[in-house]
N, C-alpha and C positions, 0 to 999 in steps of 0.2 A: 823598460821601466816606465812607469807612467807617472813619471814627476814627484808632487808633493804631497798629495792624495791619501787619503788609504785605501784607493780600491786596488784589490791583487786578482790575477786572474793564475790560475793553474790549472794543468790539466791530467782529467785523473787518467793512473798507468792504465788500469785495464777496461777500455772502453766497451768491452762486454755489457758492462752493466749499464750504462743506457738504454742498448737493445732491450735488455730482460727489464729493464723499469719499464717501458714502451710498451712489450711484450704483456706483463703484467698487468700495465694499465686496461690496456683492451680485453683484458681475458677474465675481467672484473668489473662487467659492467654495471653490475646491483651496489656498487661501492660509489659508484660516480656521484658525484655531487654539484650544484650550482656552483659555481667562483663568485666569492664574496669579498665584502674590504672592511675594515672597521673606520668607524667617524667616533663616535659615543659607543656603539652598540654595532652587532653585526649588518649589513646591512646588502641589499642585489641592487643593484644599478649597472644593469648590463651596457649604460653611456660610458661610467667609466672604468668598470671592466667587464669582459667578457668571457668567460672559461668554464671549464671541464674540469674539477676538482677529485682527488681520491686523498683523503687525509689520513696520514700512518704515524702510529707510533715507535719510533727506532726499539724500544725495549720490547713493549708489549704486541708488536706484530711480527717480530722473528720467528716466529715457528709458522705463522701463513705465508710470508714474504720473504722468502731467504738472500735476497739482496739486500738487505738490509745490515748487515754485518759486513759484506763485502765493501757497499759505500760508505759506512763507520771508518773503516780502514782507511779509505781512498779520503773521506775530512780531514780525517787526524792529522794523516802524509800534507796536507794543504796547510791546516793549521800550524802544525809543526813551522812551515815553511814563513807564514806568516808572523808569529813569535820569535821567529828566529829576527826578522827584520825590526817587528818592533816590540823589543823584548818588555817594553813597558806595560802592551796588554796583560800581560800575566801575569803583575806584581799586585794587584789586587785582589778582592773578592775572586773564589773559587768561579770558572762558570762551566756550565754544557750546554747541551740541545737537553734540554729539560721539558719542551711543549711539541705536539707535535706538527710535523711537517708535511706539506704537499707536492704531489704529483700533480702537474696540472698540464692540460692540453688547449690550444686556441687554434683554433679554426683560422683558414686567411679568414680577413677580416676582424678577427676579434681581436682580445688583448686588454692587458692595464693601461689603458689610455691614459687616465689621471695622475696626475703627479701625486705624489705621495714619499710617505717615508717610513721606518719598520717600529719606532716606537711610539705607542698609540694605548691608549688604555681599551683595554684590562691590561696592555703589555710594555709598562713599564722597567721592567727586568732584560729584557732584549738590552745584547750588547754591540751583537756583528751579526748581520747576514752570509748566509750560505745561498747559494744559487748555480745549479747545472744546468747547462742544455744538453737536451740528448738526445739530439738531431741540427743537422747542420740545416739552417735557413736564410737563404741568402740575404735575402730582404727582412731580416730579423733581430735584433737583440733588445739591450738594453740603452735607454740613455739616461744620464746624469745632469741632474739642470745648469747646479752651481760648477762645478767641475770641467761642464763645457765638452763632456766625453762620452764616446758610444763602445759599445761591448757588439760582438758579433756573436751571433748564437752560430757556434760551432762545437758538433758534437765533444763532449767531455768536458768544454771548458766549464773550471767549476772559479764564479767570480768571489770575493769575500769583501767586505766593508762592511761600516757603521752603520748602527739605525739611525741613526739622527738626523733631523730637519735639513743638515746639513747637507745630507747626501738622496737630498729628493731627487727622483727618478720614477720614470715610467717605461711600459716597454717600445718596442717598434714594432710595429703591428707590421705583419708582411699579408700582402692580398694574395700571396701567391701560394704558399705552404704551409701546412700545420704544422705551428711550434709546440714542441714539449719541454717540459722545464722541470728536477725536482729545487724544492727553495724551504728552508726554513729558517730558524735562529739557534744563535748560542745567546746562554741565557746568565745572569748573574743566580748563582745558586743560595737559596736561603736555607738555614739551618733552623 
């Protein structure tokens, strides 16, 4: 239990899918993209972060990407688990993964330096973060400023929390191993 928080960590049953997001990533390399962050507008500041980016749509890239339905499952099973605790998330507004989400790769050395946090315009609608690792890196996770707490990238764990200012976070860069991570949002759904 990690206290008072809302970050939950779980981890998904069939850690196959790692490998093949991994696997995938490299075997696509004309998809790769700079890692980028938003302030106002998109923006590269490879100070405060550094990555290897493949952007996917859960809906509209299942027929290129067939992991994609399998890690659907493997949210849900999370989610489920996280509404189960705090049944209050889901007494409101409908939400999903409505935008799409990244695969991203960092080099030793690179990484989300910058503190930050996940709701940021254009992405006011972001409710809770998703985040995998999917490879174990010893010298590697996540850390939480206010919260006081570190996440270990270990293959499958997939963490969940809020976007909010409240739960600023950056990664821990490891000089030693490349980290792969997939990470997106669930969204408040508009009609």
């Amino acid at each position: 239990m990690l206290g008072d928080n809302f970050i939950r960590e779980y981890y998904l049953e069939d850690l196959s899918i790692c490998d093949r997001f991994i696997d995938y990533f490299e075997s696509n390399k004309e998809k790769h993209g700079q890692g980028f962050m938003y302030t106002q507008k998109m923006i590269v500041d490879t100070k405060q972060k550094e990555s290897t980016d493949i952007n996917l749509n859960m809906l509209h890239d299942r027929a290129e990407c067939d992991i994609l339905q399998d890690y659907e499952k493997e949210l849900i099973l999370a989610t489920d688990k996280y509404i189960e605790e705090f049944e209050h998330v889901n007494k409101g507004s409908a939400w999903a993964i409505t935008e799409n989400f990244n695969i991203q790769k960092y080099k030793p050395g690179q990484g989300f330096k910058a503190w930050h946090s996940e709701r940021n315009q254009p992405n006011n609608d972001r409710m809770l973060v998703f985040m995998t690792y999917l490879n174990d890196v010893d010298d590697g996770g996540t850390e939480f400023f206010y919260q006081k707490y570190k996440t270990k990238a270990k293959k499958g764990l997939t963490v969940i929390w809020p976007v909010d200012w409240t739960y600023t976070h950056r990664g821990i860069v490891s000089n030693t191993k490349t980290k792969y991570i997939a990470t997106g949002w669930f969204s408040y759904v508009r009609h």
